[in-house]
N, C-alpha and C positions, 0 to 999 in steps of 0.2 A: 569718359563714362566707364565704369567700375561696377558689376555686380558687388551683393552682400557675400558672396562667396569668394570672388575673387578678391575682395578688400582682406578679409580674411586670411587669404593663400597669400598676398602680400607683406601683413604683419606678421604671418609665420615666419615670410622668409625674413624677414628684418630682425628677428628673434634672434633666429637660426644665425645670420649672421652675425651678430654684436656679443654672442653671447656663444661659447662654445660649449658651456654647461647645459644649452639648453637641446634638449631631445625629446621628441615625438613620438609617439606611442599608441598603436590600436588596430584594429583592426582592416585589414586592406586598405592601410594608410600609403603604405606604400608603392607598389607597381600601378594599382588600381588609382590611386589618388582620391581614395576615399567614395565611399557612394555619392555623398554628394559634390565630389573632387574638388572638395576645398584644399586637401595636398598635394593637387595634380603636380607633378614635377619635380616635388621638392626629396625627394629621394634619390632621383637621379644626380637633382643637384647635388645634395649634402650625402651622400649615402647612406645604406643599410645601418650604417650602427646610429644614426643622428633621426633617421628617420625607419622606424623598427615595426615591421608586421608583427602583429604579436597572434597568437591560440587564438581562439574562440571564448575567451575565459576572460567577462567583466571582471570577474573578482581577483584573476591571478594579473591582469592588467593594471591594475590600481594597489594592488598589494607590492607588485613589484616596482612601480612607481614610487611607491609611499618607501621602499628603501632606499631606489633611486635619492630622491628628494635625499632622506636621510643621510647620502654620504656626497652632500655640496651640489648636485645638480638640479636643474629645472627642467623638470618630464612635463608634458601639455598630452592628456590621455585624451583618445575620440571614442567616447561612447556612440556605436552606430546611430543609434535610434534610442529616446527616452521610454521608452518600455523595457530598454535592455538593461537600464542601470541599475538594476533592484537586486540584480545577485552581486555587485557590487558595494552593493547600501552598507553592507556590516563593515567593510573595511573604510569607507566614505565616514560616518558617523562615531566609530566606535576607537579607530585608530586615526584618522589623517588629523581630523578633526580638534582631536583633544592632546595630543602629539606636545602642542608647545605650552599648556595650562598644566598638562600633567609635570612635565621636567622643568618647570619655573623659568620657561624662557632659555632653555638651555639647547632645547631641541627646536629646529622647525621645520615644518612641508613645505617648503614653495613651488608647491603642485598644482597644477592648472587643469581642471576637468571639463572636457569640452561636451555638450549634451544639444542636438538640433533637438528641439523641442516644439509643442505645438499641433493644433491640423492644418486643412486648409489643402493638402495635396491628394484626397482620394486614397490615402494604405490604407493597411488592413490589420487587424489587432495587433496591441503592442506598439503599432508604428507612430501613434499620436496620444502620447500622455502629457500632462503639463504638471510635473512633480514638485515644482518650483518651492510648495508650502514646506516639503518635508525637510529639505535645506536649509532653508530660512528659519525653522523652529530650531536648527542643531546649531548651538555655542559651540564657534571656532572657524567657522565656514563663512569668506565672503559671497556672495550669488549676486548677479550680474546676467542683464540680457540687452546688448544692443538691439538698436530696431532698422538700424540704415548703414548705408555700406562705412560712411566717412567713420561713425562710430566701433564698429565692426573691427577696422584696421588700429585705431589705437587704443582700443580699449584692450583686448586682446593681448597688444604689448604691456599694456601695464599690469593687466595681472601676472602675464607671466615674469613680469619685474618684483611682484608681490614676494616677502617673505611669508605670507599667507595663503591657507589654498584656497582656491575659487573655481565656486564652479559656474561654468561660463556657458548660458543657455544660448543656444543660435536659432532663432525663428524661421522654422525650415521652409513656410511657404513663403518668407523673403528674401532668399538665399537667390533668386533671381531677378530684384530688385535694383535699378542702375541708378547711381549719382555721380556726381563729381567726386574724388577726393584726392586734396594733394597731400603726396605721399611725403611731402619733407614738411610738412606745416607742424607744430608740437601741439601737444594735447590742448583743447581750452579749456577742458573741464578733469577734474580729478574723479579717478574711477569710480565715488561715491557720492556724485552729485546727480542732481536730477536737471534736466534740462526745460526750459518753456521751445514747446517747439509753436505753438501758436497761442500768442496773447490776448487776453480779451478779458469783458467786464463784469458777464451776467451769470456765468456757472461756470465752475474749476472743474474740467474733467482730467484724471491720472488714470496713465495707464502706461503699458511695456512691451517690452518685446513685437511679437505679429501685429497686435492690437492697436500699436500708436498709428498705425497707417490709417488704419479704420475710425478712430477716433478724429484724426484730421481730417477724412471723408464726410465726420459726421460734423464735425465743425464749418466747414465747408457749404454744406445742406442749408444747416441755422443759421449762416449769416445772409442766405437768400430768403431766408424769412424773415429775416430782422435782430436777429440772437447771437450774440458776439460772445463765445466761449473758446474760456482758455483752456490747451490741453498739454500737458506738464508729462513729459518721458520719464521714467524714474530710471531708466540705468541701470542704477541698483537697486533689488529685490530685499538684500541685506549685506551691510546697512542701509537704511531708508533716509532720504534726504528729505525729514520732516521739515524743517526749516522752509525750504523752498514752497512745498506745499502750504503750511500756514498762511505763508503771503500771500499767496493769490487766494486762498480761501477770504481770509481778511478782508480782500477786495473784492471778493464777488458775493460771497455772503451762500453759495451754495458747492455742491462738491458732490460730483457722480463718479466712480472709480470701474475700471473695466478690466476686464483680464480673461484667458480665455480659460483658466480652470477654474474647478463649481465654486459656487461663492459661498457655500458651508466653510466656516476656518480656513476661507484661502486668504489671500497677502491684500485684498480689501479688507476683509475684517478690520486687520490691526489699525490700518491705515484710518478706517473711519472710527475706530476707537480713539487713536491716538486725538484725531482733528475735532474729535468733539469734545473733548477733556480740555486742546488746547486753543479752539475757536469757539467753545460753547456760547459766549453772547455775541460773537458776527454770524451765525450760521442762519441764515434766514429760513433753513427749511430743514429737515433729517437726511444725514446724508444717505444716497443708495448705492447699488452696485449692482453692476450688470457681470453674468460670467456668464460659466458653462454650468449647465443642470446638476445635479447630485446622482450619477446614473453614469457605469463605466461608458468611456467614451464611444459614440455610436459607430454604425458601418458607414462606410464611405456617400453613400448615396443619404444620411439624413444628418452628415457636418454641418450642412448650412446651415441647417436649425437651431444647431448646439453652439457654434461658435459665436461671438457676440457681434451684431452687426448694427451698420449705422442705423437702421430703422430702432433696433433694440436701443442703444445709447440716447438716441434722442428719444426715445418714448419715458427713458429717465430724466431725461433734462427735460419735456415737456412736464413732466410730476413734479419737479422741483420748484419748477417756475411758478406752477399754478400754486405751491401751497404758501 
């Protein structure tokens, strides 16, 4: 058994190994092994220059990265906490981003930006944002959020195999989350596929990152009432593996989508735009969505209300059912 953190500390080191282009980058990644010591050791192992504490400075972190990249290497940045990555944002969107569309394919970043994103653990401002929409709106950026350790470990590799940069959200209240995963098994799915983690007949619930746990909990609940719902990982944030979704929509004929940021223009929106445009006569009901409020993210003592829970999921899938 394997935490989501240490799965992660794993595919670093397999990175690290296979790959001597590849180096690490951020803040007290080093001695420290990261706050949430997803790089415990691996400094020691690899040393100072493979794995590099860097300033206090998102932005000079990623800019120096983004030359890194620039001259044949693979830099994997650790944004501490996703409230941090916003003095970053200008060199994220305005440079990494557009890097290979602006030089016609001539340049690229195969930069890997790592972001624990999410609540769910009790911090305090800044420490629980779910940025995930402003990514996924900028051409040029893949976004990607495993939910479980096995995913964790090689998804991870393959972005930083990407000649693309990705930014790579990690579900910080899963990060102590345990599974099996074997460590020599190869990938089964390609970094832009979405997964069925539980199959079923009556309502497609989608969701990501923190949330797929939650949404199995809520699937769980409904089939001791009698309600067999499918619930579908997306993996990826962007690109979105519509495909996968239509099908089970197809078959259930309804579709609740979950996420833990507010559902104003978050990564449901698109999703129940897209599936109504392309299941518009299977859809047996409108689709909904459950998130987080429209309201910056609360104090520690009233997340539970904000974050989306199986009671909230299934009070969407009871609406569905009934219309």
């Amino acid at each position: 058994m394997i935490t989501l953190a240490g799965a992660l500390n794993a595919g670093l080191r397999r990175a690290l190994e296979n790959d001597p282009k590849v180096v690490l980058m951020g803040e007290d990644i080093g001695k420290l092994g990261g706050v949430f010591r997803v790089t415990d050791t691996l400094q020691k192992d690899f040393g100072d220059k493979r794995v590099i504490d860097t300033p206090l400075a998102e932005s000079g972190i990623i800019g120096t990265a983004f030359g890194t990249a620039l001259r044949g290497f693979r830099p994997v940045c650790e944004i501490q906490f996703d409230g941090f990555v916003y003095p970053a944002f200008d060199q994220i969107v305005s440079q990494v981003a557009k890097i290979r569309y602006r030089t016609g394919g001539n340049a690229k970043a195969p930069l890997t930006i790592r972001i624990p994103f999410g609540g769910g653990i009790g911090a305090v401002e800044h420490h629980s944002e779910s940025p995930e929409a402003y990514f996924a709106h900028t051409a040029g950026l893949r976004v990607v959020a495993p939910s479980n350790p096995a995913d964790a470990y090689t998804m991870i590799q393959q972005a930083i195999a990407l000649d693309d940069p990705v930014i790579f959200f990690e579900p910080k209240r899963r990060y102590w989350d345990k599974a099996e995963v074997d460590l020599d098994a190869a990938p089964t799915l390609s970094l832009d596929s979405a997964r069925v983690v539980v199959p079923g007949t009556d309502a497609t619930i989608v969701t990501y990152g923190g949330t797929v746990t939650t949404a199995v909990a809520a699937a769980k609940i409904a089939a001791e009432e009698g309600h067999s719902l499918e619930v579908i990982d997306l993996r990826s944030i962007s690109p979105i593996d519509f495909d996968t979704i239509e099908a089970s929509v197809r078959k259930t004929g309804r579709l609740v989508i979950a996420h833990e940021s507010q559902v104003f223009l978050g990564i449901g929106a698109e999703i129940a735009a897209r599936i109504s445009e392309r299941c518009f006569y299977q859809l047996e009901a409108p689709v909904l969505r459950v998130g987080g409020f429209d309201i910056p993210y609360p104090p520690a003592k009233l997340e539970s209300h904000h974050l989306p829970s199986p009671d909230r999921i299934l009070y969407a899938v009871d609406k569905t059912l009934a219309a």
